[in-house]
Backbone bond lengths (Angstrom), bond angles and torsions (degrees), N, CA, C in turn:
res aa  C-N    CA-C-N  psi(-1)  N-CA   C-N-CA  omega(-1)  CA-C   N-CA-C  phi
1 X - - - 1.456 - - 1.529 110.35 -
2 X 1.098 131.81 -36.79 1.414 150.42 -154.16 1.703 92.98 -95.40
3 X 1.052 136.36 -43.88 1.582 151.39 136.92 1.113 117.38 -6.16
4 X 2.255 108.96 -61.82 1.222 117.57 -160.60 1.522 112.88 -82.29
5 X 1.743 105.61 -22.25 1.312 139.61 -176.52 1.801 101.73 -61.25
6 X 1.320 95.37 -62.67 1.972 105.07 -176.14 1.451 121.03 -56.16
7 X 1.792 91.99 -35.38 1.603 101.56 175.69 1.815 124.21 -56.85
8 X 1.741 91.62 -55.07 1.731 114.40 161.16 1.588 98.16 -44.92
9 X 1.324 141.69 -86.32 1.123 134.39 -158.84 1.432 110.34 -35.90
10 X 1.584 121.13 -59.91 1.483 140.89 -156.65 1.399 86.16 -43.76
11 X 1.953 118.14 -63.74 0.912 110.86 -154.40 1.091 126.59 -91.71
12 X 1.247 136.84 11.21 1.807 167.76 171.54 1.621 73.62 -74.81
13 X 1.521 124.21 -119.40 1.547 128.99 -155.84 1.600 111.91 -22.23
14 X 1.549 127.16 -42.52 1.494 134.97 -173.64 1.342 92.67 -68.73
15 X 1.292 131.14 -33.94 1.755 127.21 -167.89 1.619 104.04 -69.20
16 X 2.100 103.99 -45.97 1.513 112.08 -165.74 1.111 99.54 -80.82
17 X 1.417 126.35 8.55 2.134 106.69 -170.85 1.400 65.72 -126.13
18 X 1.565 171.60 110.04 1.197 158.02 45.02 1.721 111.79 -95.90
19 X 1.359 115.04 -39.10 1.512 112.62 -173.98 1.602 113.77 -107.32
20 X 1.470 112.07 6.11 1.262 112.02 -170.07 1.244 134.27 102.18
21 X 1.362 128.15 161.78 1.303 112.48 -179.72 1.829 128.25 -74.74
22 X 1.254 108.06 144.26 1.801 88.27 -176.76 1.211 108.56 89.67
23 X 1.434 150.98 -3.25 1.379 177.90 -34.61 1.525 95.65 141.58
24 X 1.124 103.47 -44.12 1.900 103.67 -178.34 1.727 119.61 -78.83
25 X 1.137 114.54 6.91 1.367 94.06 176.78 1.156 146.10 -101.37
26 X 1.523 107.01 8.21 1.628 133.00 166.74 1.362 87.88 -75.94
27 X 1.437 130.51 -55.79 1.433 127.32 -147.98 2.158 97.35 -78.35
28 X 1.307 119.98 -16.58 1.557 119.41 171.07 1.391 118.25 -62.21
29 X 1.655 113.09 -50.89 1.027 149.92 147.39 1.502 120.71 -16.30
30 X 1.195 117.44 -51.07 0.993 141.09 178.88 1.789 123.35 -78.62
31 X 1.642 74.59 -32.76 2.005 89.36 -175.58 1.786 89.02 -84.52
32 X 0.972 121.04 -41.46 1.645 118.44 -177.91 1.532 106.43 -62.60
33 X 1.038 134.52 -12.97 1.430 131.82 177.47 1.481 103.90 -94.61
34 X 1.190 115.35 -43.66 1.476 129.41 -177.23 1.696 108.14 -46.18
35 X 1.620 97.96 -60.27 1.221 116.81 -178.87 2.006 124.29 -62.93
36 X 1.163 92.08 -31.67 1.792 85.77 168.59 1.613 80.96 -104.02
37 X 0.828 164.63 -79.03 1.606 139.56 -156.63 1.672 99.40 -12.03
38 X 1.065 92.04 -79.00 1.874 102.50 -161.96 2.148 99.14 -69.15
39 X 1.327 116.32 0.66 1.566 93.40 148.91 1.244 124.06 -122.58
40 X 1.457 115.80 23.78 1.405 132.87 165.64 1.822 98.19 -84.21
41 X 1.254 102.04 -51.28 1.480 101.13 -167.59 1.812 105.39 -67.68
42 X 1.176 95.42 -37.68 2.084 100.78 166.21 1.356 121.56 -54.54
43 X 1.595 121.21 -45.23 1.400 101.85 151.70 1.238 140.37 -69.22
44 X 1.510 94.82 -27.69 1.764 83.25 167.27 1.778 115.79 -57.12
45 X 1.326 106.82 -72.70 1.632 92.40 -177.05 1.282 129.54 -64.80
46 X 1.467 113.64 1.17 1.582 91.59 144.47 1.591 127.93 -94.56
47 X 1.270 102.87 8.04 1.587 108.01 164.59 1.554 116.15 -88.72
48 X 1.250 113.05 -24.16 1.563 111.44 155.73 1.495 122.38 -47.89
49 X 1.848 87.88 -43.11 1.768 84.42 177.34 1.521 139.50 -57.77
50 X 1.242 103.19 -23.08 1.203 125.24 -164.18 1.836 118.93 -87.15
C-alpha cells in the first residue's frame, strides 16, 4: 500500500514539473479512488474467507 502511495506521489511531482504547479490534483483524486478501490476489494476477499 505504502508502494501504491510513493508511486501516486512520484507521479503527482513528474505531472507539476511538466504541466505546472497545481497540475496534480485530478491525479490525488484519483489516488483516493484507487485507494478505497483496492480496500473495498480487501474486504471483499476476506469475506470470501470467512
Amino acid at each position: 500500500m505504502t508502494g501504491f502511495l510513493a508511486l501516486c506521489r512520484f507521479v503527482a511531482r513528474q505531472n507539476d514539473a511538466v504541466n505546472g504547479a497545481g497540475a496534480s490534483r485530478a491525479d490525488s483524486l484519483a489516488a483516493v479512488f484507487g485507494l478505497t478501490f483496492l480496500a473495498i476489494l480487501a474486504v471483499g476477499i476476506a469475506a470470501i474467507g470467512d
